[in-house]
C-alpha positions in Angstrom: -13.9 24.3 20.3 -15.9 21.9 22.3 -15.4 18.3 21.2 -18.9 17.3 19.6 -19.2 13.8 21.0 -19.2 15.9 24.2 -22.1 18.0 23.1 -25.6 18.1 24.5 -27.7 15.9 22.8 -29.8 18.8 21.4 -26.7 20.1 19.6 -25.7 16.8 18.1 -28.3 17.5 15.4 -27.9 20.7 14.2 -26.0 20.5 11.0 -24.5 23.0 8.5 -26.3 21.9 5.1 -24.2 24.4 3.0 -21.0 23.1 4.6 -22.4 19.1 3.7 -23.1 19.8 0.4 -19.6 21.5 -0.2 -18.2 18.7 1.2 -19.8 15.7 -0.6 -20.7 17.2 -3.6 -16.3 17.4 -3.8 -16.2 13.4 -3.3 -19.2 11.7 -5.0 -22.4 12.3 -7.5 -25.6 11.9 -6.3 -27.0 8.4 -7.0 -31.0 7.0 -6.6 -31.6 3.3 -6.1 -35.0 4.2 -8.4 -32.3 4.8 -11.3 -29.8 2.4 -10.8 -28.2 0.5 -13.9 -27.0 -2.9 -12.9 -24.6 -3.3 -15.6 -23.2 0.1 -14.5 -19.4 0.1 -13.4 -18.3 -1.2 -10.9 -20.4 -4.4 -11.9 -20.2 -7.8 -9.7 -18.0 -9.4 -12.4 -15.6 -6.2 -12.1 -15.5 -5.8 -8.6 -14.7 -9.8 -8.6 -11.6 -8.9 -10.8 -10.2 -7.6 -7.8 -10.4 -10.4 -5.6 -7.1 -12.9 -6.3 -5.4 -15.5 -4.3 -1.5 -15.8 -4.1 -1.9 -19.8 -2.2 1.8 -19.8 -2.7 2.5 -16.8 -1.1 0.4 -16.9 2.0 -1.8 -14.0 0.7 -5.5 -13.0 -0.6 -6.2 -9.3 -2.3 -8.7 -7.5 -3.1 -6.8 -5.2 -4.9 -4.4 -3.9 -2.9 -5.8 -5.0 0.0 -4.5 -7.6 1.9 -7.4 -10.0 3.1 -8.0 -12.8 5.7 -9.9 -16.1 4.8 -11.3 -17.2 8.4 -13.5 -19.4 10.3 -17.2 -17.9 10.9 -16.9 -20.1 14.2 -12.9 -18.7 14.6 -14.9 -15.4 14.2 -17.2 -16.3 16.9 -14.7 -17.7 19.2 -12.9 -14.1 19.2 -16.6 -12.3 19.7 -17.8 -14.4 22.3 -13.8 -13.4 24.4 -14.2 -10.3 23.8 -17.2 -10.1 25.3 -16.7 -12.1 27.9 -13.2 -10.1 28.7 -14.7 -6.8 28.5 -18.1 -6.5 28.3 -21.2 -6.2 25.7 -20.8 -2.2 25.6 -16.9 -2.4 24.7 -16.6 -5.2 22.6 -19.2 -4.1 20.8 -17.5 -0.7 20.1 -14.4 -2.8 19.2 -16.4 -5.0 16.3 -18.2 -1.6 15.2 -14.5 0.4 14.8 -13.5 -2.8 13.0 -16.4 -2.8 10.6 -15.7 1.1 9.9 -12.2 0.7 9.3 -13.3 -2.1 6.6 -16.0 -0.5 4.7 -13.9 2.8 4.6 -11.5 1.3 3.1 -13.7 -0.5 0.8 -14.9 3.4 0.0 -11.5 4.2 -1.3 -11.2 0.9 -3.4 -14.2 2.2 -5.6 -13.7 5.5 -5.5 -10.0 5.3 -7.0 -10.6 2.2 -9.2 -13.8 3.8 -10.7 -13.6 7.9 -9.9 -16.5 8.6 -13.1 -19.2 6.0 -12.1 -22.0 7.7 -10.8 -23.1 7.7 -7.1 -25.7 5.0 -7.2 -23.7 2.6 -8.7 -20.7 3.2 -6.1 -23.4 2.8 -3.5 -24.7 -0.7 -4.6 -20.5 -1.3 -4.6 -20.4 -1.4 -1.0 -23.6 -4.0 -0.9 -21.3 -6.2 -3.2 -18.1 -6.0 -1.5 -19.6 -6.7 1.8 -21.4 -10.2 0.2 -18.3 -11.0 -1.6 -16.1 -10.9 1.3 -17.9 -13.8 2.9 -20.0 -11.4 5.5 -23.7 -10.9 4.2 -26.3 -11.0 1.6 -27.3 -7.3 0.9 -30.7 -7.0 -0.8 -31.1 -3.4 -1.3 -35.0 -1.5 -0.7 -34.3 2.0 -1.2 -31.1 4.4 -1.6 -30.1 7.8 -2.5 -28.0 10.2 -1.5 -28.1 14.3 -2.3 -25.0 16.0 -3.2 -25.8 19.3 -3.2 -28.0 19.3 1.0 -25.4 16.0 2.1 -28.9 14.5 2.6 -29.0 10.4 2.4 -31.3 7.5 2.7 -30.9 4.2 2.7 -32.8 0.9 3.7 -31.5 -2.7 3.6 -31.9 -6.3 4.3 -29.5 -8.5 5.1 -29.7 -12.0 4.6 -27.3 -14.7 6.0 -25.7 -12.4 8.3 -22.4 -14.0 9.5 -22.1 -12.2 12.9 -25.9 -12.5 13.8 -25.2 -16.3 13.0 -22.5 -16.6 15.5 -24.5 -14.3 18.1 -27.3 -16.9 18.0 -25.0 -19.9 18.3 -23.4 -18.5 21.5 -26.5 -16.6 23.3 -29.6 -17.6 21.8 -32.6 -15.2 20.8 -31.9 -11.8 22.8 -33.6 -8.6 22.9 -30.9 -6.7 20.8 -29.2 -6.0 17.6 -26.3 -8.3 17.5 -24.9 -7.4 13.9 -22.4 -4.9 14.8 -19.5 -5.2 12.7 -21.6 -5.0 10.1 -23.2 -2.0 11.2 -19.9 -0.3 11.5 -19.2 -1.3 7.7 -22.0 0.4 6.6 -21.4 3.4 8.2 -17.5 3.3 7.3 -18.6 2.7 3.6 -20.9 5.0 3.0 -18.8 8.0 5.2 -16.4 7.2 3.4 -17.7 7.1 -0.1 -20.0 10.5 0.8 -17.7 12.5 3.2 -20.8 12.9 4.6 -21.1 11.5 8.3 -23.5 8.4 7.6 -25.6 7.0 10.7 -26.7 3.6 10.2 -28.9 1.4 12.9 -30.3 -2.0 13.1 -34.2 -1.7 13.5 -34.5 -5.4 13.4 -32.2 -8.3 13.8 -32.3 -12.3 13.6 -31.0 -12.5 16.9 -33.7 -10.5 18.2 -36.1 -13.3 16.7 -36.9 -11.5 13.2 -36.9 -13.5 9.4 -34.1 -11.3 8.1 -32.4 -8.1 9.8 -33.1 -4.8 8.4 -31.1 -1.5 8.5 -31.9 1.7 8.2 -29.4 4.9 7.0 -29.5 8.7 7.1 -27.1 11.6 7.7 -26.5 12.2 10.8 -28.1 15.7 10.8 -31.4 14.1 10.3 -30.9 11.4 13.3 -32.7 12.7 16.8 -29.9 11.7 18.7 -26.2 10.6 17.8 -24.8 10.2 20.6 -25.1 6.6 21.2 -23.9 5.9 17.9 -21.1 7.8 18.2 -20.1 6.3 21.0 -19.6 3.0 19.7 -17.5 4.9 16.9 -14.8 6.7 19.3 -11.7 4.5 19.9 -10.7 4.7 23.7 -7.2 4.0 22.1 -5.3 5.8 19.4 -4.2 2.3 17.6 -7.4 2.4 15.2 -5.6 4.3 12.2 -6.5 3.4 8.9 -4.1 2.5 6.1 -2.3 5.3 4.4 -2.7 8.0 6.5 -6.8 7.5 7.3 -7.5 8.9 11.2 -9.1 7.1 13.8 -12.6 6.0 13.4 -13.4 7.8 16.5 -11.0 10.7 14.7 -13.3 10.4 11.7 -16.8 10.4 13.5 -15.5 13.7 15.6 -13.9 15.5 12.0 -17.4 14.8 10.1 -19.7 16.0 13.1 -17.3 19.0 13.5 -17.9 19.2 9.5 -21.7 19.1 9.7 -21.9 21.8 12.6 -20.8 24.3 10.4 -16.4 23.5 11.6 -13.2 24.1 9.5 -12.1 20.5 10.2 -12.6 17.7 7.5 -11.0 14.1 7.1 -9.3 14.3 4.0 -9.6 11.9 1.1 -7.9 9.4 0.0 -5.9 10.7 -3.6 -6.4 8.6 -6.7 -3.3 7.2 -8.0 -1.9 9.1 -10.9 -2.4 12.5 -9.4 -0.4 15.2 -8.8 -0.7 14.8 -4.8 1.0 12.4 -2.6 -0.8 8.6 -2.5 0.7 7.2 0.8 1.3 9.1 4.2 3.6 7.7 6.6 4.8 8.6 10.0 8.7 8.6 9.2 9.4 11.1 6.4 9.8 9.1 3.4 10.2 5.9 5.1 7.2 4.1 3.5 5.5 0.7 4.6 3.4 -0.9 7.2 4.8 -4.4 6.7 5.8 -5.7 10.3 9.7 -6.3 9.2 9.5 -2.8 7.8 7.9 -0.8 10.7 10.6 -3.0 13.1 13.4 -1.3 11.7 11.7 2.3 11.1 10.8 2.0 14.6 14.6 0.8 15.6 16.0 4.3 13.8 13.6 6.1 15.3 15.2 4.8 18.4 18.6 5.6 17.8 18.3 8.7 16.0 18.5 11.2 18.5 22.1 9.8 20.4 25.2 9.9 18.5 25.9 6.2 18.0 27.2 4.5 15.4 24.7 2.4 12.8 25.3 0.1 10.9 22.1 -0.6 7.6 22.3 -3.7 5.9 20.2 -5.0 3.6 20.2 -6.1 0.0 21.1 -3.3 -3.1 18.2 -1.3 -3.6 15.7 -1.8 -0.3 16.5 2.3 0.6 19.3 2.3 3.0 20.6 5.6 2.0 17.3 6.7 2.4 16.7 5.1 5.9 20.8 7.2 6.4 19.3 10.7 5.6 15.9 10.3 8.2 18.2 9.0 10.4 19.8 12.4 9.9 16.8 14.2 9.6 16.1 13.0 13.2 18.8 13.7 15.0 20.3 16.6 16.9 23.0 17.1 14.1 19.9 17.8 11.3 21.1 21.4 10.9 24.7 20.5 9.9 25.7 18.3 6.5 24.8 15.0 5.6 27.6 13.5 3.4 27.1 10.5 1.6 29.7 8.9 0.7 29.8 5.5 -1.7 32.9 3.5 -0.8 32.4 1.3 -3.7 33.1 4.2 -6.2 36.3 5.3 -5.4 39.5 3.9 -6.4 41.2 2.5 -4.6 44.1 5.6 -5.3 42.1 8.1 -4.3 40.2 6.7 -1.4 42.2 8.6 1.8 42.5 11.6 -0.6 38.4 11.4 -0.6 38.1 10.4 3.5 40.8 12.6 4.5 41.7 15.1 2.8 44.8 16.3 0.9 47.2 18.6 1.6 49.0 21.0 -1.5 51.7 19.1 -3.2 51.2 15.7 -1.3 50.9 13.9 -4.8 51.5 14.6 -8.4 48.1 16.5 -9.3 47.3 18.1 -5.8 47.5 21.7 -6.8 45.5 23.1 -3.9 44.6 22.1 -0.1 41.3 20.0 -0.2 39.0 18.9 2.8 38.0 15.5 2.8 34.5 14.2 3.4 35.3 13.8 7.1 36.1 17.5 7.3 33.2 18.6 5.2 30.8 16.0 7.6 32.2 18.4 10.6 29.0 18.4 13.0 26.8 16.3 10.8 26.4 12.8 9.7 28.7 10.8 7.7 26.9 7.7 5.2 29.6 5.5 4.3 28.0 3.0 1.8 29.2 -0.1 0.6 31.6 0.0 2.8 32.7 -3.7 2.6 34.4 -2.6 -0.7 37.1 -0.3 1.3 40.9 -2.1 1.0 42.5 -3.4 4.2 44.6 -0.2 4.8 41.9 2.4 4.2 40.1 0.3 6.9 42.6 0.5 9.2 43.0 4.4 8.5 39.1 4.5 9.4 39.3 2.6 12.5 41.9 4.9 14.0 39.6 8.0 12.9 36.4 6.8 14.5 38.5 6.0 17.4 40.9 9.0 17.7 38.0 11.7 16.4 40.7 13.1 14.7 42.1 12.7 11.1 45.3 13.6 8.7 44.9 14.8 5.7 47.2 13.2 2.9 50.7 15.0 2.7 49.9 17.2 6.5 51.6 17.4 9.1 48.5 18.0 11.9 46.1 16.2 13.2 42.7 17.9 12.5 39.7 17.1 15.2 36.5 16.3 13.9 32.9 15.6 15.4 31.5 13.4 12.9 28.5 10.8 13.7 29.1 7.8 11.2 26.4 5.6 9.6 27.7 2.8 7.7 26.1 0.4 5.1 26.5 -2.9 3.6 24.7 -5.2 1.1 26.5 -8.0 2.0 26.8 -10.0 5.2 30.3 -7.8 7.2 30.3 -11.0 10.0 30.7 -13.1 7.0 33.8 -10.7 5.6 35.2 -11.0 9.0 35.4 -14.8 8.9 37.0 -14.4 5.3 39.4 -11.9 6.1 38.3 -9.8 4.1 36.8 -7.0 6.8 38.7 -6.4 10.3 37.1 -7.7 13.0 37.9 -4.5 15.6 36.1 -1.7 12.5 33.2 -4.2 12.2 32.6 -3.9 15.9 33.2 -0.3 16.1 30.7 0.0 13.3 28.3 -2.2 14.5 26.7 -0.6 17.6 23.8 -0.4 16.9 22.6 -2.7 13.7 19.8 -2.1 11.6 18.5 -4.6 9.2 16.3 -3.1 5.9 14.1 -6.1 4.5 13.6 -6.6 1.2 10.7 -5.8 -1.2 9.8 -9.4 -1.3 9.2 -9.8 2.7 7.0 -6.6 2.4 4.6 -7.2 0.0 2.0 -5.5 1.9 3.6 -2.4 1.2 3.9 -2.7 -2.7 0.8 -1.2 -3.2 2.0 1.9 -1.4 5.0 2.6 -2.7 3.5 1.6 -6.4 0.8 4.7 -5.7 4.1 6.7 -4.5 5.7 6.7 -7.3 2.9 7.1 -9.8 2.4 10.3 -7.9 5.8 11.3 -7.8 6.3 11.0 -12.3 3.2 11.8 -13.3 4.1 15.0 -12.2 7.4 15.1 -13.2 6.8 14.1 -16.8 3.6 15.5 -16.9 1.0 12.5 -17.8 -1.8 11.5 -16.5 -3.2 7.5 -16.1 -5.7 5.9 -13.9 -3.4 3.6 -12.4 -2.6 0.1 -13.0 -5.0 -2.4 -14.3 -5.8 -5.6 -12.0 -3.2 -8.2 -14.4 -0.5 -5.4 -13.9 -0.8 -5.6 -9.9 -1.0 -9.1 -9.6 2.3 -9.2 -11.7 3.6 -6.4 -9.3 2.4 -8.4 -6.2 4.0 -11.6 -7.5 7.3 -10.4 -9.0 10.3 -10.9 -6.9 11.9 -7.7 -7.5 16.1 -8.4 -7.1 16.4 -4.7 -7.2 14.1 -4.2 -4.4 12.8 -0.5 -4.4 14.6 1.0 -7.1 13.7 -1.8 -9.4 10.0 -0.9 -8.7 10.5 3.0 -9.0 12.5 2.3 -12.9 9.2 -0.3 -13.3 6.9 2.5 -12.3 8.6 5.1 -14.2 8.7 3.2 -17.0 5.1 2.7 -17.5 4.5 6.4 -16.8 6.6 7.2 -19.8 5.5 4.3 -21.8 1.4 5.6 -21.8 -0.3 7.9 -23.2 -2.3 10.1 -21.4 -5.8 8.7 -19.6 -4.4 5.1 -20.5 -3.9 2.4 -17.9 -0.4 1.0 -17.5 -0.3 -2.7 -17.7 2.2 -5.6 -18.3 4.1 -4.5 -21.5 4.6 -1.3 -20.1 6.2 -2.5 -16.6 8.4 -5.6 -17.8 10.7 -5.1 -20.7 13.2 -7.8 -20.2 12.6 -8.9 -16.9 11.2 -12.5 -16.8 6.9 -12.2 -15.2 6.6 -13.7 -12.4 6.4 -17.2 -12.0 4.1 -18.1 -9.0 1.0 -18.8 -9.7 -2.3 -16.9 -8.5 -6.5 -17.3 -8.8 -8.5 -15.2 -9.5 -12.1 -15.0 -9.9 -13.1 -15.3 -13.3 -17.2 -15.4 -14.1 -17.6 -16.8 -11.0 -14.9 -19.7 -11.1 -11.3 -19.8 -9.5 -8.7 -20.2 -12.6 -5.1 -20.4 -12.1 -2.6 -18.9 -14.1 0.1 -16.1 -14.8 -0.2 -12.8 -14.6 -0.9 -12.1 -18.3 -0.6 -15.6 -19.7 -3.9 -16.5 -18.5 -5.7 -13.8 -19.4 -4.5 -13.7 -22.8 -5.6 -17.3 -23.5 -8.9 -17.0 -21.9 -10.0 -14.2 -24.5 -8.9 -16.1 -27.3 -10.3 -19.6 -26.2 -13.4 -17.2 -26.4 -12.8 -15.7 -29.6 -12.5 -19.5 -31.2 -15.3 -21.3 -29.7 -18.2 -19.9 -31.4 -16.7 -20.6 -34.6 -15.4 -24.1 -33.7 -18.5 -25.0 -31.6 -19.7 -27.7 -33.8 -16.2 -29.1 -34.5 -12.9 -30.7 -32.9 -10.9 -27.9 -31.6 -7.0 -28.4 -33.1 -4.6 -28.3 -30.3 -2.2 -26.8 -32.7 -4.3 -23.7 -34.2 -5.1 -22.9 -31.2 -1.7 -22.5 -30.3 -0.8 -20.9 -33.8 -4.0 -18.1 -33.2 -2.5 -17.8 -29.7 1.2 -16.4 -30.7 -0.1 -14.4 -33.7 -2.4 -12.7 -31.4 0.0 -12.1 -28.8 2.8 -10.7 -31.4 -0.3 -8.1 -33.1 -0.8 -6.6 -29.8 2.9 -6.7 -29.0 3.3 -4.9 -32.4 5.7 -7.3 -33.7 7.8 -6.6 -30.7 9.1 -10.6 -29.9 10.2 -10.1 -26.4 7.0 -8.5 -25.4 4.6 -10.9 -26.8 6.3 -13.7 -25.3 5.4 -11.8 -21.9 1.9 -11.8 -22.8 1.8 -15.9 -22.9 4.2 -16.4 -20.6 7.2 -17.3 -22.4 10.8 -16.9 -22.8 11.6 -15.4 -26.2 13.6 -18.2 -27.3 11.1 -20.6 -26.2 8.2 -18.2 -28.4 10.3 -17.6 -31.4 10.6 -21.6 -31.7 7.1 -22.5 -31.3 6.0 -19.5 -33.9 8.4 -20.5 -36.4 7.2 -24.1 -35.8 3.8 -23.3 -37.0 5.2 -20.8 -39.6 6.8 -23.5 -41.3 3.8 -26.1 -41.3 1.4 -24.0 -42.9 
């Protein structure tokens, strides 16, 4: 089938109405500006809940979205290059791709966070989100959008546009539309949000000498001609992906044209979290993450899967090194024969040849019968030896000479038995480091050590929490059956915060946990994650009614309701420093349910330190 940014221009219009409406009936309701509730979810104040700042950590979020606080003028110093480097035609393409990518991801936010708000109001959520994130005043004239004929509408003004700012600053008044970026946002957003292939354009624009810029919207179908737009929307590169899986924008433009000519192709959507389908796609199997540390050392076993060289995984307990073994596996010429995994650690010390090797009838007291060993039953495949720091000097030795020889003895024989056995090795603690001890030889570290692989931990990939967080919720909602919207904001600022010593498989128990600890159609959130594991002690800010306010993930909150709950009473009268702190722990032990450990959580305390201060004020009344 012809590719439809390649079609004549009177093709580009022709749409299959019947095919729209199935589609974006499936994704959103219809909505009307004329019957739009402003105190509707999403509101401002809850679409504000989502924006926090981690000052400590390096990072803003809005959600679980990492963000970027930067210069307007840094902004314009990047535009002005680009055009200068490569013209007004492709740098504005590049600034429109950008914008897409941003307001479809902005789509997916709302749609997952609020999946039973009705169309207008996820609509006006795009206009919020784009003035929130610093970029430009939306003042809405008219919207609406038909789910059942794909048909939308929609007419803006935008005030204090950022990019029309810089556009002025650099070039003066011109004769075109200068917000681009902006333009691509819209289009993104409402594509997104729709699945409906949204055409926005810019009928008048500050730069262009007008008061205010104004944009108008409609589905493509009911545009003259496309083709310019889509132009600007087609990636010359293949580098544009969005996050989790998302095509191109170009990708994206070509699916939903295809869509609304009457095609079989369609852009998927995003999946809530909580559902039975899978919340992150990756490139690598199950090798999840887009954190630059991360996609270094995906891309390194990528690499050196398809030889036979040794590699050696190190990384802390817990970051997925077995799991980083079995793609490495999976990759390789030797997929179709075993993958034995072996965990060094385990075995006594007695019994490790026996394992390794092999035993022959009668060697030792117990051996009743000829066994193979895991290098025998490895024969063709791969071999994971884990932990491997943890094997005693002699079994070492014993190892060297097999991964040198290609040939083993089993305990008690009398023949040397070949085998073709590609060995992966792993370690969680530093083996250079054993070396210098004494503790490791020096020639098996170097035989091991061809080609190294570091796995970094959870804590240097923050970015990728969200991800595997939406992983997992997939993965035991369906095995134990239960159904929840996902986390609330507090519990993913905890998440985003915490540490995690047990890297990934701290996170899956967390994740699991709070799965099992909800009922169905109930949000997990703070008590349900941490049990006895101390909250996280960086701070973060969020934005609360409009002000920054520092605090804990679910210390602040906490106090913040019940500083509420007292002031009317006490708004005439001296607030007591101590009653407050009495209400405080009584509150947080009634929704704890009397549980100690967990209402210390809530107010960010040890136990000791909240059993102290409650019997404190027990005692003075």
């Amino acid at each position: 089938m012809a590719d439809p940014l390649t079609l004549p221009r009177t093709q580009l219009a022709r749409v299959s109405l019947a095919e729209a409406a199935r589609i974006s009936g499936a994704m959103m309701k219809p909505g009307d500006s004329a019957h739009f509730d402003a105190g509707a979810a999403p509101t401002f104040g809850d679409l504000t809940e989502c924006l926090f700042f981690s000052p400590g950590d390096g990072r803003i979020w809005l959600d679980d979205q990492r963000m970027l606080l930067l210069h307007s003028a840094a902004f314009g110093t990047l535009r002005r290059e680009l055009i200068a480097a490569f013209g007004t035609e492709r740098a504005r393409g590049v600034l429109t791709r950008a914008g897409y990518a941003s307001g479809a991801r902005d789509a997916a936010l709302v749609r997952e966070r609020w999946p039973d708000a009705d169309g207008a109001s996820l609509l006006a959520a795009g206009t919020r989100l784009h003035a929130l994130e610093g970029v430009v005043k939306v003042e809405p004239v008219h919207f609406s959008f038909d789910a059942q004929t794909g048909r939308y509408d929609g007419e803006f003004l935008w005030h204090h546009a950022s990019e029309a700012d810089e556009h002025i600053a650099a070039y003066g008044i011109g004769n075109e539309p200068a917000c681009w970026m902006e333009l691509g946002y819209a289009i993104g957003y409402v594509t997104g949000l729709t699945g409906t292939l949204v055409i926005f354009r810019e009928v008048e624009c500050r730069a262009m000498g007008s008061a205010t810029c104004r944009v108008v919207g409609r589905d493509a179908a009911r545009w003259d001609d496309v083709a310019d737009d889509l132009r600007y929307l087609e990636a010359p590169l293949a580098s544009m992906a969005a996050h989790e899986g998302e095509s191109t924008t170009g990708e994206a433009a070509r699916a939903q044209t295809h869509e609304h000519r009457g095609g079989t192709s369609l852009m998927p959507a995003r999946p809530r979290s909580g559902t039975a389908a899978a919340t992150a796609t990756t490139h690598n199997d199950d090798l999840i993450g887009t954190a630059a540390a991360f996609v270094a050392a995906r891309d390194a076993l990528m690499r050196v899967a398809p030889t036979d060289a040794a590699v050696l995984l190190t990384g802390e307990s817990g970051v997925g090194k077995e799991r980083f073994a079995a793609t490495l596996h999976r990759r390789s010429r030797r997929a179709a024969s075993p993958f034995v995994a072996v965990n060094c650690a385990a075995l006594p010390d007695s019994l490790i040849e026996a394992e390794l090797f092999g035993v022959e009838r009668g060697a030792f007291t117990g051996a009743l019968v000829s066994r193979a060993g895991r290098f025998e039953r490895a024969s063709g495949g791969t071999l994971f030896l884990d932990e491997i720091a943890s094997l005693p000097f002699a079994a070492q030795g014993k190892l060297l000479r097999a991964l040198q020889e290609r040939e083993i003895e089993r305990v008690g024989g009398l023949r040397t038995l070949a085998v073709d056995v590609r060995v992966v090795a792993a370690s969680n603690v530093d083996l250079r480091d054993e070396v210098k001890h004494g503790r490791f030889r020096e020639d098996l570290f170097f035989r091991l050590n061809v080609f190294p692989i570091v796995i970094p931990p959870l804590r240097e990939r923050r970015d990728d929490i969200a991800l595997l967080i939406d992983r997992f919720l997939a993965q035991f909602c369906r095995e134990h059956a239960r159904s929840t919207p996902g986390l609330t904001s507090r519990a993913r600022r905890a998440l985003l915060n915490y540490a995690f010593p047990g890297n990934i498989r701290e996170l899956r128990n967390m994740v699991e946990r709070g799965v099992i600890a909800i009922d169905d159609g109930v949000p997990i959130d703070l008590p349900h994650l941490f049990r006895h594991e101390p909250l996280p002690a960086d701070q973060f800010y969020a934005v609360d009614g409009g002000m920054l306010k520092a605090g804990r993930p679910g210390g602040e909150p906490l106090a913040n309701e019940l500083a509420a709950a007292i002031s009317p009473d006490a708004a005439h009268a001296p607030l007591s420093i101590d009653a407050i702190e009495a209400r405080l722990l009584t509150d947080a032990l009634t929704r704890a349910d009397g549980n100690v450990s967990a209402a210390a959580r809530l107010v960010g305390l040890s136990r000791a330190q909240f059993a102290y201060r409650l019997d404190k004020h027990r005692r003075a009344r």
